[in-house]
N, C-alpha and C positions, 0 to 999 in steps of 0.2 A: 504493500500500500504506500509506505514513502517512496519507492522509486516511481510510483505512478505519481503522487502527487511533485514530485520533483521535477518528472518530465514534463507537467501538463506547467508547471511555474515556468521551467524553461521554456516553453512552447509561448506563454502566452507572453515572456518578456522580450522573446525574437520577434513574434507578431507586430509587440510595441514597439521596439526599434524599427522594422520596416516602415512600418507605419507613420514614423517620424519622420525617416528620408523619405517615403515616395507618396505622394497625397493625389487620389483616384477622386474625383466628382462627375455626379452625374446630376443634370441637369437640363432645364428645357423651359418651351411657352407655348403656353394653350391658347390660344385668338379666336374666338368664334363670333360672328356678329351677323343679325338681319341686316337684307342692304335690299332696297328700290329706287331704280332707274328710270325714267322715261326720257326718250331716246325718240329725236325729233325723226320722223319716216321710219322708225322701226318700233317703237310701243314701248309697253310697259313691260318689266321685269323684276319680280319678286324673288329673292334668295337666300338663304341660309348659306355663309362660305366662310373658310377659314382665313386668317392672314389681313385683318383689318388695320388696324396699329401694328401689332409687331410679327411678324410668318410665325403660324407654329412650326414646333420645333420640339426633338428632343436630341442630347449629346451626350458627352463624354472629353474630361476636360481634366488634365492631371499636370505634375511637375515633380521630380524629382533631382534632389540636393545633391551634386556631385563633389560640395567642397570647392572651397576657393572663391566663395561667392558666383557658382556657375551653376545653372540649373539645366536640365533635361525638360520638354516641354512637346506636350501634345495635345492635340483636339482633334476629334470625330463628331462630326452633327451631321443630322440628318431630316429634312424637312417632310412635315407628316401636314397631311389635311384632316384637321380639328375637327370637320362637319362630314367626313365619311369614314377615316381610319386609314384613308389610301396613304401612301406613298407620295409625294411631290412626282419625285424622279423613280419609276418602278427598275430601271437600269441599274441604278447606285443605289448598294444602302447608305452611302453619307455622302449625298449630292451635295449639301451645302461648304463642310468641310473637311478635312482631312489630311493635315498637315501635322509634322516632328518638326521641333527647332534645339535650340540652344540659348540660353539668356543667361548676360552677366549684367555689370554694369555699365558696358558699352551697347548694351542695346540689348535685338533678338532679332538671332537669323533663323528664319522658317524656310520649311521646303516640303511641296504637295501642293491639292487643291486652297485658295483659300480666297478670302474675301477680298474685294479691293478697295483701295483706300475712297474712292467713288461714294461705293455702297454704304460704307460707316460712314462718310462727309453727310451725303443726303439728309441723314436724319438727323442733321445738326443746323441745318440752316432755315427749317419754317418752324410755326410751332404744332404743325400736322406729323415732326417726327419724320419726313417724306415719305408718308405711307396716308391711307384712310382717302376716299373719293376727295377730300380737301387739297392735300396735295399736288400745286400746279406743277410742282419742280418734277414728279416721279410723274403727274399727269403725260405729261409734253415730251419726257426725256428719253433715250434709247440710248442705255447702256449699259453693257454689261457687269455683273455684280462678283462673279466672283471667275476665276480661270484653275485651270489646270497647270500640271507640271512647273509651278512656279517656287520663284527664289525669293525671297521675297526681308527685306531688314527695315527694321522696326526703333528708331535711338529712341536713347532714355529722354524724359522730359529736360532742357537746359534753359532756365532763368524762361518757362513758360512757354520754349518753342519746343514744339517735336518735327522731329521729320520721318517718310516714311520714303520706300523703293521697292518697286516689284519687277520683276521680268520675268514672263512667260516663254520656256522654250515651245516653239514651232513643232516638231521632234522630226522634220522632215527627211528622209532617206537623199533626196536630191539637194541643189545646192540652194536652193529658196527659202526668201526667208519668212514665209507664208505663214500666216498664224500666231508670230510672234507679235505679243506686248511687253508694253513698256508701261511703265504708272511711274508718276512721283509724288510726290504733297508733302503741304508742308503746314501747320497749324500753330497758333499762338493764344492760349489763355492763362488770365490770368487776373484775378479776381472776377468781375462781374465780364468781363470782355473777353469773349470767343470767335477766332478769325481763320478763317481755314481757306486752301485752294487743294484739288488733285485736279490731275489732267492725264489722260489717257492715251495711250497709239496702239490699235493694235491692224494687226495687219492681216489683209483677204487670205485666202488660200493658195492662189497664185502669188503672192506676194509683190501681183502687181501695182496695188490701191490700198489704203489705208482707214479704219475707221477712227474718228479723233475723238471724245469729248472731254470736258473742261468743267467742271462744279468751282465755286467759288463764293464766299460771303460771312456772315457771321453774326451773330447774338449780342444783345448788351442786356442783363438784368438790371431791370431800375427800381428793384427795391419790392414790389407789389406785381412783377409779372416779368415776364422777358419781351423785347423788340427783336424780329429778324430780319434779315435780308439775304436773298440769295439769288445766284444768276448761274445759268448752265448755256454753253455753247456746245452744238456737235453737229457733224455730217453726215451721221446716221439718219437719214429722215426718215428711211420708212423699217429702220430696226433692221433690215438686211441688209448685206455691202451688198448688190447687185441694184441698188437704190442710190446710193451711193455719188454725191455730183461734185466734180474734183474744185477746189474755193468756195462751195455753198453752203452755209451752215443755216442753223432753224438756234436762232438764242431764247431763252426764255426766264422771265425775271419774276422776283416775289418777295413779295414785300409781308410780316405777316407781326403780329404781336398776340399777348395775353395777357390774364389779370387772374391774379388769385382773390379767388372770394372766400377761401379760409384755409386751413391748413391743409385740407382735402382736395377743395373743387376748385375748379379752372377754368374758364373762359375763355376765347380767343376767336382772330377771325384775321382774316388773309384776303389777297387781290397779288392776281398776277396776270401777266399778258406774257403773249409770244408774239414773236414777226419770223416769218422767211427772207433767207438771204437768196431766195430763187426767182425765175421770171414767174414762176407759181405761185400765188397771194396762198397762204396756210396760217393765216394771222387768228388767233385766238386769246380767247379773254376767260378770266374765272373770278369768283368770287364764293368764302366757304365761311362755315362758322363750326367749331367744336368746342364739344363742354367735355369734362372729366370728372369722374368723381374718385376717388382713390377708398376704399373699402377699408385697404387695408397697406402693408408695405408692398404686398404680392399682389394684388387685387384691384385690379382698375375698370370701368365702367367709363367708355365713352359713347357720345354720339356725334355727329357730322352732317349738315346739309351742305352743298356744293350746284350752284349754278353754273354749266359749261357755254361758250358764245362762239361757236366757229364762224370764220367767214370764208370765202369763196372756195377752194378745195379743199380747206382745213374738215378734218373730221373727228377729233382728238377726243377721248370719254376719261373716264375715269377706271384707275387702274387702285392699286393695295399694295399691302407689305408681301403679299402674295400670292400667285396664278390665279388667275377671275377669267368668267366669263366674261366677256365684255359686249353691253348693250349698246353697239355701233352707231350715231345717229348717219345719217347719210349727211354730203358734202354742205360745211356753211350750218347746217343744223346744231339748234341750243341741244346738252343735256341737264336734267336735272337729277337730284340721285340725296337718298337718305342714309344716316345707318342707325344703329344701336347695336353695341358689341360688348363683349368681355373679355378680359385678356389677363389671366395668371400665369406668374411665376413659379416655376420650382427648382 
């Protein structure tokens, strides 16, 4: 009996030292929210859909302590729809990410799928989060959020700046250099004032054309709420390179603020426009309002109306933090669009 209980002490003070150096979390977010549309030449549309405010999600997210102030570092997520149980991506179990790095004091170098500095800007620049039918920045924008086989360094925070670098290899057998991007960004907060830019290249398959886009803008808290602003350029117009028109861009800007009405609820409301830089008028106009109720620290409760103003071949609707059907108006056509959603953390 004492060499069992001797081995089961020993057993359970190994467990605790592992357990000291190598730290496993699992974690995720549930988004589910009613959303109605109406959608100028194509009607009404009533939905239950995942990915209102934030994609659901669940992962897998650890570090372990190599000494020397150097840690081991991974994540695996994987994007789930909150309103059926499906799969985002049925191809990949962890479509969203799935990268190994390295962190010391001189930053964090990752390598695998991962996010790009685009996709975490977004949701820094309105007070829509750039996600929910409010959203003109993620409304209007085409770009891509996260890539493959990337390299990707990450510096520590210095006197409020960070910087960030990604490069996606192409992996091509021939000599092109087709598929490959490039990201940089670079951001600065520092009390109430947050300012960020990323800018994007990546490049077609033939590696003869280039898709570009550009986020840029920033936050000020003034005490009782935060002011935004943000502005996105790309050449992406129609979300494919074979759309694609070499100096044309489509820019789109947003202005947005909010107000706490208590230590919970929130307030806010935005206005944004776009212009075409083509012989194509695609000029669109938006105006949103969202309120929030915060339950709890995990627990949020929002809702959203969103007026959409297209003019002449513009057809732009409203999109989420994640895959929607989307209730198309036809060219030049207003949409209009509600929600009420839930979103916990775990």
């Amino acid at each position: 009996m004492k060499k069992m209980l001797a081995a089961g002490a020993v057993g359970i003070f190994c467990a605790g030292s592992v357990q000291a150096q190598s730290n496993v979390v699992i974690y995720g977010v549930l988004d589910t929210y009613a959303g109605y549309t109406n959608a100028e030449g194509t009607g009404n549309v009533a939905t239950v859909d995942s990915g209102g405010y934030q994609a659901s999600r669940i992962g897998l997210r650890g570090a372990e302590d190599l000494g020397g102030g150097v840690k081991a570092t991974f994540t695996l997520e994987g994007g789930i729809a909150s309103d059926t149980g499906a799969m985002h991506d049925s191809s990949r179990l962890f479509n969203r990410q799935a990268w190994v790095g390295l962190s010391s004091g001189y930053g964090e170098l990752r390598f695998g799928r991962q996010n790009s500095s685009s996709f975490l800007m977004i949701a820094r620049l309105d007070t829509f989060a750039g996600a929910t039918y409010g959203s003109f920045l993620n409304n209007t924008s085409a770009y891509t959020p996260r890539y493959d086989n990337v390299i990707g360094y990450i510096s520590p925070v210095m006197k409020g700046f960070k910087l960030q670098a990604y490069y996606s290899l192409g992996e091509r057998s021939d000599d092109s250099d087709g598929l490959r991007t490039m990201i940089l960004a670079g951001e600065y907060e520092r009390g109430p004032l947050y300012l960020g830019v990323s800018s994007s290249r990546q490049n077609t398959a033939n590696g003869e054309a280039s898709i570009t886009s550009t986020f840029a803008g920033g936050s000020y808290d003034y005490g009782q709420g935060r002011l935004y602003a943000g502005v996105y350029r790309g050449n992406n117009l129609g979300a494919v390179a074979a759309t694609n028109i070499a100096g044309a861009y489509y820019t789109s800007y947003s202005i947005s603020g909010n107000y706490r009405l208590s230590d919970r609820a929130t307030i806010g409301a935005g206005y944004g426009w776009g212009e075409s830089g083509t012989s194509v008028a695609r000029d669109a106009r938006q105006i949103s309002l969202i309120g929030m109720l915060d339950l709890s620290r995990r627990t949020l409760l929002y809702t959203t109306y969103a007026h959409m103003m297209n003019k002449d071949a513009a057809n732009y609707t409203f999109s989420a933090a994640a895959p929607i059907t989307r209730n198309v108006p036809t060219a030049g056509g207003t949409v209009d669009g509600l929600q009420f959603g839930i979103r916990h953390l775990f």
